[in-house]
N, C-alpha and C positions, 0 to 999 in steps of 0.2 A: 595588124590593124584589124578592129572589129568590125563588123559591117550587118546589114539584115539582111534576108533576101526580100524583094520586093516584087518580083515575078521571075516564072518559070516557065523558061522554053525550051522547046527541039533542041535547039542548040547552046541551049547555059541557063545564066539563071542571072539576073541583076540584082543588085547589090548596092542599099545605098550606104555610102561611106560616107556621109556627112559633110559633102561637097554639091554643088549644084544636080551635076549630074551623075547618075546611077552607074556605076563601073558594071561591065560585062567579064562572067568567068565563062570563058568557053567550055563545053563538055571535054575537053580533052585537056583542061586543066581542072578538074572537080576534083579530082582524086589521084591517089598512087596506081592504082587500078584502071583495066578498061572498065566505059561507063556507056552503058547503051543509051541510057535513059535519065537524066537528068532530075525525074520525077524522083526516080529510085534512091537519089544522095542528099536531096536537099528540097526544102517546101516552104513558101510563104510563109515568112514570120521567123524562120529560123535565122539567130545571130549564129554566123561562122566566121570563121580566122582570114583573110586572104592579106597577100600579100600584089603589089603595083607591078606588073609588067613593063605600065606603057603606058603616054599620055597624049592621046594624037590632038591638039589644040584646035587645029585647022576641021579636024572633023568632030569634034567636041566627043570624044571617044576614050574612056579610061577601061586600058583591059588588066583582069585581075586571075589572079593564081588563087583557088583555096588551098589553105594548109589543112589536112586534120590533123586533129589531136595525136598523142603518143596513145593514148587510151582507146582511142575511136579506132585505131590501126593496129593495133595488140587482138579487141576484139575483133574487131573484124577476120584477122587472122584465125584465131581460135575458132570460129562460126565457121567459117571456110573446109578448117581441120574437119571438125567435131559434128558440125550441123548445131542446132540452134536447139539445147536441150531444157531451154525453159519451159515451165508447165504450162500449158494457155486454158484460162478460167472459162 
């Protein structure tokens, strides 16, 4: 499921998925990795992948999983390896 973010906080980042209301990705579903900072993964405006944990009706609450990419997770690995050997203008 695609979704945008729509704000970003301490603790996640919402997500609108094309339902009333904005689903929540906790930081400690942002990524395959630890994630201290929620700023660091994701920012206003960006479309990412998440996928439905949970649907609390009663508290009008939708929490969501992001998935990354196979490609976002490939690099990411290598950067980790390697460090980040692009040229900066």
């Amino acid at each position: 499921l695609k979704g945008t973010v729509r704000n970003v906080v301490d603790f996640g980042a919402f997500v609108d998925i094309g339902v009333k209301q904005d689903g929540l990705v906790h930081v400690s579903r942002m990524a395959d990795r630890y994630v201290r900072n929620p700023f660091d993964v994701v920012s206003v405006g960006d479309v990412v992948d998440v996928t439905v944990i949970n649907v609390d009706l009663e508290r009008g609450r939708i929490s969501l999983r992001r998935r990354e990419s196979r490609l976002h997770r490939d690099t990411q690995r290598c950067t980790e390896m390697h460090g980040d050997k692009r040229e900066h203008s």
